[in-house]
C-alpha positions as CSV (number, residue, x, y, z in Angstrom):
1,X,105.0,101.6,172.0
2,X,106.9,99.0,173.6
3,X,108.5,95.5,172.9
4,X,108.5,92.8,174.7
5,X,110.9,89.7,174.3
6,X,111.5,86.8,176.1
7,X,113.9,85.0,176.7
8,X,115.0,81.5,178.4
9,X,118.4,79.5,179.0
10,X,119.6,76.2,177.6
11,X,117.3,74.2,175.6
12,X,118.8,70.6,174.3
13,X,116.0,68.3,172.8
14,X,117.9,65.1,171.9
15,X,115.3,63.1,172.3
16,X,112.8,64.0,169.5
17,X,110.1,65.1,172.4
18,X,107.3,67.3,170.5
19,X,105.5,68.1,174.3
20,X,108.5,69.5,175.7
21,X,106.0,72.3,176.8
22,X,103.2,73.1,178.4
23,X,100.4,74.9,176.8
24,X,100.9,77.8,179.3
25,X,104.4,78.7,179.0
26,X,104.2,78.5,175.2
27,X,100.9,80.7,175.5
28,X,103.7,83.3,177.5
29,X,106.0,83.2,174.6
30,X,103.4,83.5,172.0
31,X,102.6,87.1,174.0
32,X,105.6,88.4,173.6
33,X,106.8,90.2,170.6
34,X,110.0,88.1,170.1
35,X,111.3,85.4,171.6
36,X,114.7,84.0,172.2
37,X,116.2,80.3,173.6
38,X,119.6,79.2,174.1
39,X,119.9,76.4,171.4
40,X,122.8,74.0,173.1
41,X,123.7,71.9,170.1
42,X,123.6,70.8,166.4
43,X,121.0,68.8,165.0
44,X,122.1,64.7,164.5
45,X,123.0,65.1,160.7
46,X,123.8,62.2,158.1
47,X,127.4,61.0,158.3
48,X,128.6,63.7,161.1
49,X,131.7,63.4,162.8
50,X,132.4,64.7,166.7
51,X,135.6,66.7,166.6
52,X,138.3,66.6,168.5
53,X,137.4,67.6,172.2
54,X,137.3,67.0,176.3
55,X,134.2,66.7,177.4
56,X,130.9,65.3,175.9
57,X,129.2,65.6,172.6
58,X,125.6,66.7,172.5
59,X,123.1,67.0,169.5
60,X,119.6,67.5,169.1
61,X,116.8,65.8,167.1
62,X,116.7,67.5,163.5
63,X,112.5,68.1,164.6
64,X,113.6,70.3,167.9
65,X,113.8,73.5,165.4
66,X,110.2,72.7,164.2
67,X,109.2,72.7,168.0
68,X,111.1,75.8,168.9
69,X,109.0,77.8,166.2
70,X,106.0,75.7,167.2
71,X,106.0,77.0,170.5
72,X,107.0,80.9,169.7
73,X,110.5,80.9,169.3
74,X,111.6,83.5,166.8
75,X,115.4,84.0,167.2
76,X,118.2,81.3,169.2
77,X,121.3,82.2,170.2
78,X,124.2,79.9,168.9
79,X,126.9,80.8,171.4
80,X,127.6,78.5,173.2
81,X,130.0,75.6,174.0
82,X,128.1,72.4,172.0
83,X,127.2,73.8,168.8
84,X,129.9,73.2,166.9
85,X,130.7,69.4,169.0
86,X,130.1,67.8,165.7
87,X,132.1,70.2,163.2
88,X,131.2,71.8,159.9
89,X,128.3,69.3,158.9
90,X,126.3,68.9,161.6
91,X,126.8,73.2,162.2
92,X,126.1,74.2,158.8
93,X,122.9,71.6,158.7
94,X,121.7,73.7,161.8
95,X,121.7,76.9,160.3
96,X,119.9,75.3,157.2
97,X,117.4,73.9,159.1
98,X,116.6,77.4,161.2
99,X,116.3,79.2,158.2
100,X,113.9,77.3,156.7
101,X,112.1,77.1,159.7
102,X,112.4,81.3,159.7
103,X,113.9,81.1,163.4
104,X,117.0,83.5,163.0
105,X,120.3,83.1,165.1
106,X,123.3,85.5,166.8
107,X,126.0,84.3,167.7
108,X,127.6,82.0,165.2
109,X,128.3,81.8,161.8
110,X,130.1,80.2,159.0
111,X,132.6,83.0,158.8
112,X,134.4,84.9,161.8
113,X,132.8,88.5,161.3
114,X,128.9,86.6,160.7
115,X,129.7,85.3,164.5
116,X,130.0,88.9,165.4
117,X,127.0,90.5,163.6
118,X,123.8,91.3,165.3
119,X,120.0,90.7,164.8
120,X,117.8,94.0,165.0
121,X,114.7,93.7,166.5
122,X,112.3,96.4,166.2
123,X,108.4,96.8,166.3
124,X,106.8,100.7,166.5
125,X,109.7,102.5,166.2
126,X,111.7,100.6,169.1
127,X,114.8,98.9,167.9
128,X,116.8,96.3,169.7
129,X,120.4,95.3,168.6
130,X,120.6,91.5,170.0
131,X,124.5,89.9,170.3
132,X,125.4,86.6,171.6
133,X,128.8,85.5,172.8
134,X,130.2,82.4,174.6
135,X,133.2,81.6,176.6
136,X,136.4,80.2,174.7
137,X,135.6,76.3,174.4
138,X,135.7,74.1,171.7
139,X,134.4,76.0,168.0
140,X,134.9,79.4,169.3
141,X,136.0,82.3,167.0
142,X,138.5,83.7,169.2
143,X,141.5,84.5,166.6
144,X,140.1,85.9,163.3
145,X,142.8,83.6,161.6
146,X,140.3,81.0,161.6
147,X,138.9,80.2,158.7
148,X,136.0,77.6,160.2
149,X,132.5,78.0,161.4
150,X,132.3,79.1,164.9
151,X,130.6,81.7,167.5
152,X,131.8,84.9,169.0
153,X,134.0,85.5,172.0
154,X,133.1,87.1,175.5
155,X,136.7,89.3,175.5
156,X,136.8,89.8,171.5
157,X,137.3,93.4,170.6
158,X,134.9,92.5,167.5
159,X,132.1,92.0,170.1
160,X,132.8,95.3,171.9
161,X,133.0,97.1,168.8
162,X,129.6,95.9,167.7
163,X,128.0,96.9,171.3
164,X,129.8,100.6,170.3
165,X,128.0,100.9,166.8
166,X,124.7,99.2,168.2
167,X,124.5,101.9,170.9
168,X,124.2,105.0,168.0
169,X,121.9,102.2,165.5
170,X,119.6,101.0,168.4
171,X,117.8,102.2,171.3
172,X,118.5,99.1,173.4
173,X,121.4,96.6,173.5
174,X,120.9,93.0,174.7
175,X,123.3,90.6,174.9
176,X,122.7,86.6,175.3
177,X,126.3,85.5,177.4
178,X,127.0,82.1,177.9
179,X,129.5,81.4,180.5
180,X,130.8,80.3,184.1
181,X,131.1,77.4,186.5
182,X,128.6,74.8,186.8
183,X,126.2,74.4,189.5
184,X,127.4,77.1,191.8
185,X,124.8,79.7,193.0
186,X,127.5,82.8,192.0
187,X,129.1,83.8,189.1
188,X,132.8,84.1,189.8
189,X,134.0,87.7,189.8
190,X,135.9,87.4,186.9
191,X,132.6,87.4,184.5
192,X,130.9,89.6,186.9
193,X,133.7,92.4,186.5
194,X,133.7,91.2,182.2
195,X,130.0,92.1,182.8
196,X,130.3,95.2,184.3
197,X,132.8,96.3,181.8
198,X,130.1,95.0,179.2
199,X,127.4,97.3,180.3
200,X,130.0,100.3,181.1
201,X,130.7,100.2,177.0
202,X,126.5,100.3,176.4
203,X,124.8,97.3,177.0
204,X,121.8,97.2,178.2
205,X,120.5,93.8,179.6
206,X,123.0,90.5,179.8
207,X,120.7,87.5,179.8
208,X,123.4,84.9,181.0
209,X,123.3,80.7,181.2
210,X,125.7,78.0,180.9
211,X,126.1,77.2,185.0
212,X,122.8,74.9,184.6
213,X,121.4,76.3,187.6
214,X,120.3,79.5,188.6
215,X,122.2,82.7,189.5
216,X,121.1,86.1,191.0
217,X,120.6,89.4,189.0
218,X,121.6,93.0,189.9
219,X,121.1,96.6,188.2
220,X,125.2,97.5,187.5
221,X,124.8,101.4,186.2
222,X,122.2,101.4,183.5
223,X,122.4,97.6,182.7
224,X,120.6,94.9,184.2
225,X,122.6,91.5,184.4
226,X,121.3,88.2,184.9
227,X,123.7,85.7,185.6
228,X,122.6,82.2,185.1
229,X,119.0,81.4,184.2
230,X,119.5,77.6,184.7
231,X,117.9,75.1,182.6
232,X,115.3,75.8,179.9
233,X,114.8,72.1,178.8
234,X,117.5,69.7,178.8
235,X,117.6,66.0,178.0
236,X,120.4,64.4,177.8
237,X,121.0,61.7,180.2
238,X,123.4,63.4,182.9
239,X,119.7,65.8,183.1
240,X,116.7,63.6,181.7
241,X,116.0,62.9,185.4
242,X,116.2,66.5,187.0
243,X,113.8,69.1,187.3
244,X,116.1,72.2,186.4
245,X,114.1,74.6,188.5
246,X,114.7,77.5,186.7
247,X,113.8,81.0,185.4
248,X,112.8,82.9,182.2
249,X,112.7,86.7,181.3
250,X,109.6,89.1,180.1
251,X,111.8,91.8,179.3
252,X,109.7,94.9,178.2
253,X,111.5,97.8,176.4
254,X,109.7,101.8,175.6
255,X,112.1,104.1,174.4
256,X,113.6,106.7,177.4
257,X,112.7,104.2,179.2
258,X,114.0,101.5,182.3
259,X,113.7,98.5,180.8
260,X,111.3,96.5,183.1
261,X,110.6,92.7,183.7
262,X,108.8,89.8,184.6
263,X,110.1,86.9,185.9
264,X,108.4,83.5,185.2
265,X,109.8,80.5,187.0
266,X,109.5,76.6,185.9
267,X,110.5,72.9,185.8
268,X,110.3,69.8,184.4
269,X,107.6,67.7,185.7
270,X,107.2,64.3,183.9
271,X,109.5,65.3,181.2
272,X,107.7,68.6,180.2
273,X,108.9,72.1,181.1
274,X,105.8,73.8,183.1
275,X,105.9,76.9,184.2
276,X,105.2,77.1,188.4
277,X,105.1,79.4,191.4
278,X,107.8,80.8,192.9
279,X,107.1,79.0,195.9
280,X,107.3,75.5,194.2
281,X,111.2,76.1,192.6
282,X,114.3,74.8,195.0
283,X,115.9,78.0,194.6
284,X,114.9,81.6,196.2
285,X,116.1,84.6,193.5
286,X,115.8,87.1,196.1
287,X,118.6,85.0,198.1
288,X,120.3,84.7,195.5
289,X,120.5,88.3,194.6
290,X,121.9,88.4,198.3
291,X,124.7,86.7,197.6
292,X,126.0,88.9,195.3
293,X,126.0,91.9,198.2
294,X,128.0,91.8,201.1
295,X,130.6,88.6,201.9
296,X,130.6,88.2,197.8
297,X,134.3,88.0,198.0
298,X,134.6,85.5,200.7
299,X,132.4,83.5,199.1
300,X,134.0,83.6,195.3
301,X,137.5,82.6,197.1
302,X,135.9,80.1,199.1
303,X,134.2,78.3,195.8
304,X,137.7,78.6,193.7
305,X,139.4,77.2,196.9
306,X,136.6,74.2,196.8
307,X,136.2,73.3,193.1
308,X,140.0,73.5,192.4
309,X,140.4,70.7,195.1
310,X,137.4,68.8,194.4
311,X,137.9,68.7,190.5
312,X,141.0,71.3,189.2
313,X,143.8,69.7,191.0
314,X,143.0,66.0,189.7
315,X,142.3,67.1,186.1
316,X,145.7,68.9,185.4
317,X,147.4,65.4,187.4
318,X,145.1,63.2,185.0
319,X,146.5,66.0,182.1
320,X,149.9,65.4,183.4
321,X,149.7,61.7,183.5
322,X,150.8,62.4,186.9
323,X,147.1,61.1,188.5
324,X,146.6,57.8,190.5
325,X,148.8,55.6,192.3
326,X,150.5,52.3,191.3
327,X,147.3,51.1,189.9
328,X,147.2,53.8,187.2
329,X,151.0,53.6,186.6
330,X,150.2,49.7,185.6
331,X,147.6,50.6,183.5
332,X,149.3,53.6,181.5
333,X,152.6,50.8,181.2
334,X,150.2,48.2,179.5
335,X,148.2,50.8,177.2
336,X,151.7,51.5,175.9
337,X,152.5,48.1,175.4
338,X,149.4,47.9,173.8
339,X,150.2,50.6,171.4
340,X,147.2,52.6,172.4
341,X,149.7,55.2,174.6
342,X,149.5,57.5,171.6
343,X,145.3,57.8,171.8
344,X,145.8,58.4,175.6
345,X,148.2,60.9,175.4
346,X,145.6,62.7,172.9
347,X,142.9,62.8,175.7
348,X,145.1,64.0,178.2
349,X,146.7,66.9,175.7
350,X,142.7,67.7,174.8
351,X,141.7,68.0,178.6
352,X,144.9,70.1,179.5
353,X,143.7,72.6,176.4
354,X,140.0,72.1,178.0
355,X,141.4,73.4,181.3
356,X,143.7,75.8,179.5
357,X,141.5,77.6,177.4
358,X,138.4,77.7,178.9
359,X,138.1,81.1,180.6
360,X,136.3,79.7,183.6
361,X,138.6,77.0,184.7
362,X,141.7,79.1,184.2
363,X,140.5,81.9,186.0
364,X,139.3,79.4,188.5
365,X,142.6,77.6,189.1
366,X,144.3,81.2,189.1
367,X,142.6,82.3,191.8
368,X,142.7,79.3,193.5
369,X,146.6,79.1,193.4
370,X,146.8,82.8,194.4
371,X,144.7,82.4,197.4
372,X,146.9,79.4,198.5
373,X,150.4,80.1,197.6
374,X,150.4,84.1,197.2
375,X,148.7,85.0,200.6
């Protein structure tokens, strides 16, 4: 007996768009035995409020849960950096809204140790233990002194200890990672060696997204890591007008077994997500996969050396309100004589935590710094 799952990367429907999907790739999920999306914000709620963060805020139409399960969703993963951009309203009213819909969710939860706790999929005799786990942005539960709604941690010991007690409950461990820089073809080494570690304590499959693009795979010991799958369906405007050639999962699991898969590729064509050819996406997987093999290194330093000029270095200056030339000074001396300083000074405290905290652009800058001074 076997199970088979898929599963897909970021999915934001903001737009209230029921054909989101074409008729084949929902007939693709609706063979598998379970099925699992990345869902990349709350719904719009009455009388929700964004909280306090760099970056934008993203919601989704209240309907895009009915058209997840419409299509053959049956579990979403909640980790991930928007789902709590709107605070305790809009996130509660999710969860509502999925379990009325029966769709279930990993990954998040009201209280720190729900963020933490698996789902258990099992059919004949198989059982999976599925986790989800973000990065530390805005609403994660990375100190268990918090007392809000949030979603689990990539380095919190609560999510290696649940791997541990999945491994003697389950006969597979999957684990839905959102993480990384976006729109590079690599993931930095940094969450590749987290990765490794990952599957070294049990897991077996990381199904990873976030970059917005694709990334290679690779068999590390018994696990098999997939670093970015890119773009399920996004629609918010920065991507309304891109195809996000991207890639889902088949993943087929028989106990004492390899796990084995499929790989289906798509993109958007007039707004709807269609599955394709692999000969008709803008990116090659097998080259991809390449790029994680020999010159890896190079190639990591080479993109920390690149984004930390071309974005790093200008947003701890902007942080710093050391950014600009006379033209900025000006403007910062007349918003303080304004009186509107003090809402600047917020912005530029909330993108220094942004840059702080987020695992990806600190390890970023770190290396980046270490390649240029420490060498």
């Amino acid at each position: 007996m076997t199970i088979k799952l898929f599963a897909c990367g970021d999915v934001v429907n903001s737009t209230n768009k029921q054909a989101w999907l074409s008729e084949e790739l929902q007939q693709v999920i609706k063979n598998c035995d379970f099925a699992v999306a990345n869902f990349e914000a709350p719904i719009d709620t009455v009388q929700m409020q964004p909280i306090a963060k760099a970056g934008p805020h993203v919601y989704q139409s209240p309907h895009s849960i009915e058209y997840l399960k419409q299509a053959g969703f049956t579990h979403v993963s909640l980790a991930n950096n928007h789902i709590y951009d709107y605070g305790e309203r809009a996130f509660k009213n999710t969860l509502s809204k999925l379990n009325k819909n029966g769709l279930a969710f990993v990954g998040a939860g009201e209280s720190f140790a729900e963020s933490y706790q698996p789902q258990i999929l099992e059919k004949g005799g198989v059982k999976i233990g599925l986790l989800a786990a973000c990065e530390n942005e805005f609403g994660c539960h990375y100190d268990d002194s918090l007392s809000r709604s949030g979603y689990a941690y990539l380095f919190h010991p609560l999510l290696e200890d649940a791997i541990l007690a999945l491994k003697q409950q389950a006969d597979f461990v999957v684990l839905i990672a959102h993480a990384g820089i976006e729109n590079i073809p690599i993931p930095i080494k940094e969450w590749r060696d987290r990765y490794h570690r990952l599957c070294e304590l049990g897991v077996d499959v990381i199904v990873g997204h976030h970059p917005h693009v694709p990334q290679g795979y690779e068999q590390y010991g018994e696990g098999l890591i997939f670093y970015s799958l890119g773009n399920f369906y996004f629609d918010t405007p920065a991507f309304a007008n891109k195809s996000d050639d991207s890639y889902s999962l088949v993943l087929e699991f028989e106990k004492q077994a390899s796990v084995s898969f499929d790989v289906i590729y798509h993109k958007k064509i007039e707004g709807k997500t269609k599955r394709v050819a692999k000969e008709e996406v803008s990116f090659n997987l097998t080259q991809l996969n390449t790029l994680l093999a020999e010159g890896y290194t190079a190639l990591n330093d080479q993109y920390a050396l690149d984004t930390y000029q071309a974005y790093y270095k200008n947003y701890y200056q902007k942080a710093a309100g050391a950014s600009g030339g006379l033209k900025s000074k000006i403007k910062r001396t007349i918003k303080m004589l304004l009186g509107i300083q003090k809402d600047q000074e917020q912005s530029n405290s909330l993108l220094l935590l942004h840059n702080i905290r987020i695992d990806s652009h600190r390890f970023t800058v770190q290396r980046a710094l270490s390649l240029k001074y420490e060498r």
